[in-house]
C-alpha positions in Angstrom: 113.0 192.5 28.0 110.5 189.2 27.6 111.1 186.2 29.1 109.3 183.3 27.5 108.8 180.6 30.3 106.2 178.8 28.0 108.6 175.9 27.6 109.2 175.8 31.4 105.5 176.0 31.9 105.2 173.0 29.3 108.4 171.0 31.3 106.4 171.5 34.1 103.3 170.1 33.4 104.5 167.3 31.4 106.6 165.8 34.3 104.1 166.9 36.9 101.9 165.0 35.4 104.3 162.0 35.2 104.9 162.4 38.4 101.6 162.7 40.2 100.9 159.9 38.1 103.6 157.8 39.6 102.9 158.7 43.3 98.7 157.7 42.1 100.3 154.3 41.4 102.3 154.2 44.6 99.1 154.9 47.0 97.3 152.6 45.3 100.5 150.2 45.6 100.6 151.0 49.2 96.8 150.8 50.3 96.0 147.3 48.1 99.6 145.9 50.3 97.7 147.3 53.6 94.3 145.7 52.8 96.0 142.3 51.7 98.0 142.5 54.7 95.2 143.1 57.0 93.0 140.8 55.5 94.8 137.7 57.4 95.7 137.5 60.7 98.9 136.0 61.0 100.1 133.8 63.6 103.9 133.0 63.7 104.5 130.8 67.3 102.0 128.5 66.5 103.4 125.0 66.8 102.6 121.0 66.0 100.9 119.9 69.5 99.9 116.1 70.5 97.6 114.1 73.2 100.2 113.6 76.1 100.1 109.3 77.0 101.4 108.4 80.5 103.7 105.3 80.6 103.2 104.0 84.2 104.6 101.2 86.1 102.9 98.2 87.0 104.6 97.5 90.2 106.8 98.9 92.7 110.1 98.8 92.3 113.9 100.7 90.9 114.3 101.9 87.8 117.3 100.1 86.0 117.8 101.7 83.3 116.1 104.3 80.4 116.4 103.2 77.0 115.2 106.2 75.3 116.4 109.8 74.8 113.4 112.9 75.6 112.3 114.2 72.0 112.9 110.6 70.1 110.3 109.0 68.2 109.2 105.3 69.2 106.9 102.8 68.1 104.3 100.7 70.1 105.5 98.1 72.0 108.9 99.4 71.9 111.1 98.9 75.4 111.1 102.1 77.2 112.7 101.6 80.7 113.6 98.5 82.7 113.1 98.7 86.1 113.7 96.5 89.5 111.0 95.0 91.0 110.7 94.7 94.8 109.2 90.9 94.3 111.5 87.8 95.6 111.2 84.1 94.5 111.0 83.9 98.5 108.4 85.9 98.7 106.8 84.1 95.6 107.2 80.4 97.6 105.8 81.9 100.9 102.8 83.1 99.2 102.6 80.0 97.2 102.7 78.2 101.0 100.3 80.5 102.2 97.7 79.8 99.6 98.3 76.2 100.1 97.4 76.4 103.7 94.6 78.3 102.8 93.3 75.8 100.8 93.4 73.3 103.4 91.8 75.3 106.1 89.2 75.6 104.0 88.3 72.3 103.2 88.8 71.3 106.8 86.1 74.2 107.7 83.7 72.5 104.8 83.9 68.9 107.0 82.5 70.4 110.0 84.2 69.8 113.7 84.2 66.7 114.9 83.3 65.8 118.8 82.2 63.1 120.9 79.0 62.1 123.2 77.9 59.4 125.2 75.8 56.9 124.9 73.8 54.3 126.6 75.4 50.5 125.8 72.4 49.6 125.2 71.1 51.9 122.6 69.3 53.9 124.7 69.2 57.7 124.3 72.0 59.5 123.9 73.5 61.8 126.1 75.8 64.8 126.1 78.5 64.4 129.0 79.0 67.2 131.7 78.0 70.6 130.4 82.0 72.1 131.4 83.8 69.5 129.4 81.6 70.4 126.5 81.9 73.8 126.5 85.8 73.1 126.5 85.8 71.4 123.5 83.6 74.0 121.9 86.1 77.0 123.3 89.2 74.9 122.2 87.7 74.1 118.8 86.6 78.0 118.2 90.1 78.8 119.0 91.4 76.5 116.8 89.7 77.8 113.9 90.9 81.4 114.4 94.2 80.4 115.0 94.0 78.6 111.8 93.0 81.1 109.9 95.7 83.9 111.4 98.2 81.1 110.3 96.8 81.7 106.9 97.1 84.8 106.5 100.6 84.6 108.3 99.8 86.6 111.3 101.0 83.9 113.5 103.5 81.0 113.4 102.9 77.6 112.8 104.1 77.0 116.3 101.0 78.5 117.7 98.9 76.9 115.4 99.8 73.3 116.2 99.5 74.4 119.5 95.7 75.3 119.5 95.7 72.0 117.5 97.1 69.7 120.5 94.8 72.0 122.4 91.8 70.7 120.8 92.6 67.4 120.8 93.3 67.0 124.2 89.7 68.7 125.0 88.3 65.9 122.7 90.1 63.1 124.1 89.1 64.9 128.1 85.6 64.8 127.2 86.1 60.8 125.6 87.1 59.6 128.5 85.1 61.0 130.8 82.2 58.3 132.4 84.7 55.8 133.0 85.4 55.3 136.3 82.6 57.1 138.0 81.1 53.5 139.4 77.5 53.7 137.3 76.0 50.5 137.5 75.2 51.3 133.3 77.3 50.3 130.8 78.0 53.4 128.5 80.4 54.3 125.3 81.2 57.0 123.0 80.6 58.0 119.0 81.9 60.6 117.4 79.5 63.6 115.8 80.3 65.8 113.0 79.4 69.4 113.5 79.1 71.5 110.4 80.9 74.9 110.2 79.0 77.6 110.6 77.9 80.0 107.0 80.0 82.5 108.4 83.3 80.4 109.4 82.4 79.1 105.4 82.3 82.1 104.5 85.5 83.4 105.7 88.3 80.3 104.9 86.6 81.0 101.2 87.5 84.8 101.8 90.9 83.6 102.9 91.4 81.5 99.7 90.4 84.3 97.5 92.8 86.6 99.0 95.7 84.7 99.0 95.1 83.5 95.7 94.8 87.5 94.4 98.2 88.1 96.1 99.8 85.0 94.3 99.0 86.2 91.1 99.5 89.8 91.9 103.1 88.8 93.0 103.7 87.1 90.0 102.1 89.5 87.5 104.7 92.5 89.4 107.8 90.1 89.0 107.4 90.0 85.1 106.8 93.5 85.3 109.9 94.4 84.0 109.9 96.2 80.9 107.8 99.7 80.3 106.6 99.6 76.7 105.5 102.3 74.6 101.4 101.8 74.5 101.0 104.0 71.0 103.9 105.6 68.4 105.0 108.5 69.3 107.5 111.2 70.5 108.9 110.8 74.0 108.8 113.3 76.7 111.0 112.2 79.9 109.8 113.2 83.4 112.5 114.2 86.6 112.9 110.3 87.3 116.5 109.0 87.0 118.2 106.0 86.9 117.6 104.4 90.5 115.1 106.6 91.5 112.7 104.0 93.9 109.0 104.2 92.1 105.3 102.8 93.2 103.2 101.0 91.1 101.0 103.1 89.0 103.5 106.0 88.6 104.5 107.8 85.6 107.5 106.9 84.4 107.2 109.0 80.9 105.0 110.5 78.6 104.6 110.0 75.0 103.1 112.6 72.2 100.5 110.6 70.1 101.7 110.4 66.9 98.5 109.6 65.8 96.2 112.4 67.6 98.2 115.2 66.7 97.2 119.5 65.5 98.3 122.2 65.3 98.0 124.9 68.1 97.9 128.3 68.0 97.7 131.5 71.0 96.0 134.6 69.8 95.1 137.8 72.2 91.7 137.5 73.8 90.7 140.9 72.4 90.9 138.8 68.4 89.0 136.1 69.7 85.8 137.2 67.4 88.1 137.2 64.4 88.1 133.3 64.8 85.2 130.5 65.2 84.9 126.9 64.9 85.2 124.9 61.7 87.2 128.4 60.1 89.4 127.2 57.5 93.1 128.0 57.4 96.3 127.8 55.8 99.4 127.3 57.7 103.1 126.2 57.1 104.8 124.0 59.5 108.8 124.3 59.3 110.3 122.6 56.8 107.3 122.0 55.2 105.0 122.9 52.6 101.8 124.9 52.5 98.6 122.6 54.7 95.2 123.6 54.9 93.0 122.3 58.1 90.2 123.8 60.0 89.7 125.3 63.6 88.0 122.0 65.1 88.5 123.4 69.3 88.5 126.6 70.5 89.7 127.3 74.1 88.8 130.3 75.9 90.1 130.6 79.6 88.9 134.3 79.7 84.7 132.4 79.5 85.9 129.6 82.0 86.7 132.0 84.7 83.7 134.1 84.2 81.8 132.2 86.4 84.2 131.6 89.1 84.5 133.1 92.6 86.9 136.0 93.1 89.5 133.6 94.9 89.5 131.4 92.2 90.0 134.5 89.6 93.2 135.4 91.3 94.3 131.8 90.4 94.0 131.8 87.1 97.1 131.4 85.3 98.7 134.5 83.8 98.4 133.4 80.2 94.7 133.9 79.1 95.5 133.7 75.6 92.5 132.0 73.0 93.6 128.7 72.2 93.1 127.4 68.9 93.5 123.7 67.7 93.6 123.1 63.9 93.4 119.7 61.9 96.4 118.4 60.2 95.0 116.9 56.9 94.2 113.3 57.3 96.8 111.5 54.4 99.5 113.2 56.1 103.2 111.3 54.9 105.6 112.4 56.7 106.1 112.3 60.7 105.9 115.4 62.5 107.0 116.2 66.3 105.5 117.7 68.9 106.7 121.4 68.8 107.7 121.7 65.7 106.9 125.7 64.6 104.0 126.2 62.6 103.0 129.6 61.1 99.6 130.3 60.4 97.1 132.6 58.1 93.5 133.2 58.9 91.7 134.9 56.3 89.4 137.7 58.0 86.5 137.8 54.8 
């Protein structure tokens, strides 16, 4: 008995066809979704990155108290901490004093010393009296001067100050009297000379003025020192410091993200690092926003730093030697980003 199969032949080849047909359109499906896909790379922990701004003290002193919270946003000029400086209105009046008696010692160096000699009654030359009572007033008189100027500076009291005053005088007032009584048949008497300060005695009261007057103003400057201010807009970033903790002048107290020198930053595996190049162009999305475009504008490659460097200083490299990428945010920007906001971004590889 015949079978005819003609129409299961026909059945066959009409859906075979269909379906080779189909799985045609499916490969082609599948390799055009391949070569799309790797025709980007994609980089998904890319984030919103800013120029770090330390806040620093201007004195020495406490902090008081932190107005701000780590992650807000602040504008310039806005109150950032309080702290407590060190600085006393004492300490303010002594240096006040001390600049005061600078001043004077240094117009009494500009007048010269003042001594005495003696003279014939008659006009005749004139004479310096005996050569140790001399040298006495010239010993008291240097001593008076450094004395004065330790006073200055407060390295000694005023106590010993007035005493290598009295000192001096009485060496003046020694050498004075002196020729009266000795039984000369010669009339003599005394004038008093003016002897000018030497450059270098000039030179330091003026040094002495200078320097008290610096630490005057310095004093005051840290007493209004107050108030930390935010230098530029930005997002805050707190350091360890706490309320109370003691701080020099100069330290950080904070650090604020540049609101306006901000990218976008993105870590890719050294071994992709010729699949990018400077002034690329790419598309990225940052959360919660729309599509941006930008281009690569810095490339950092820690991997061509080391190269050069010694074998110790290889084995202290930092684990991470990922390519670092910076790209531009476009330039009319309208809304505010912060730092570390995600950002994913596409690269195209043509």
């Amino acid at each position: 008995m015949e079978v005819d199969i003609s129409k299961k032949v026909s059945y066959m080849i009409k859906f075979g066809a269909i379906g080779i047909l189909a799985l045609a359109v499916l490969c082609s499906v599948g390799i055009w979704a391949w070569q799309k896909n790797n025709a980007y790379l994609t980089v998904k922990d890319a984030s919103v990155t800013s120029a770090l701004v330390n806040t620093k003290t201007n004195a020495a002193g406490t902090i008081e108290e932190i107005l701000v919270q780590d992650g807000e946003q602040v504008k310039a000029g806005q109150v950032l901490a309080k702290i407590k400086i060190k600085i006393t209105d004492d300490q303010i009046a002594q240096l006040e004093q001390t600049l005061e008696t600078a001043k004077k010692h240094y117009t009494q160096v500009l007048a010269g010393t003042t001594t005495s000699e003696q003279v014939n009654a008659g006009g005749g030359e004139m004479h310096v009296d005996t050569a140790g009572a001399q040298a006495e007033v010239d010993r008291a008189a240097r001593a008076k001067d450094r004395m004065a100027q330790l006073f200055a500076i407060g390295a000694v009291s005023a106590v010993q100050n007035e005493q290598a005053q009295a000192t001096y005088q009485e060496a003046v007032a020694a050498l004075g009297s002196m020729g009266a009584g000795t039984g000369s048949s010669s009339s003599v008497s005394y004038q008093s000379l003016v002897v000018p300060s030497s450059p270098e005695a000039v030179k330091a009261a003026q040094l002495q003025v200078t320097q008290a007057q610096a630490a005057l103003e310095t004093a005051k400057k840290d007493k209004d020192s107050t108030e930390i201010m935010a230098p530029v807009d930005g997002t805050v970033y707190l350091t360890d410091l706490q309320v109370g903790t003691a701080v020099e002048a100069g330290q950080t107290i904070l650090n604020i993200g540049n609101a306006n020198n901000m990218w976008v930053e993105m870590h890719i595996d050294p071994q992709q690092k010729d699949k990018i190049r400077l002034g690329q162009f790419v598309t990225y999305i940052i959360e919660g926003q729309t599509q941006m475009q930008g281009t690569i504008f810095e490339i950092i490659d820690p991997t061509t730093e080391a190269s050069g460097a010694s074998a110790e200083a290889t084995e202290d490299q930092p684990e991470d030697q990922s390519i670092v990428a910076k790209i531009s945010l476009p330039a009319d920007l309208d809304i505010t980003l912060k730092q570390g906001t995600a950002a994913t971004v596409k690269i195209a590889l043509k």
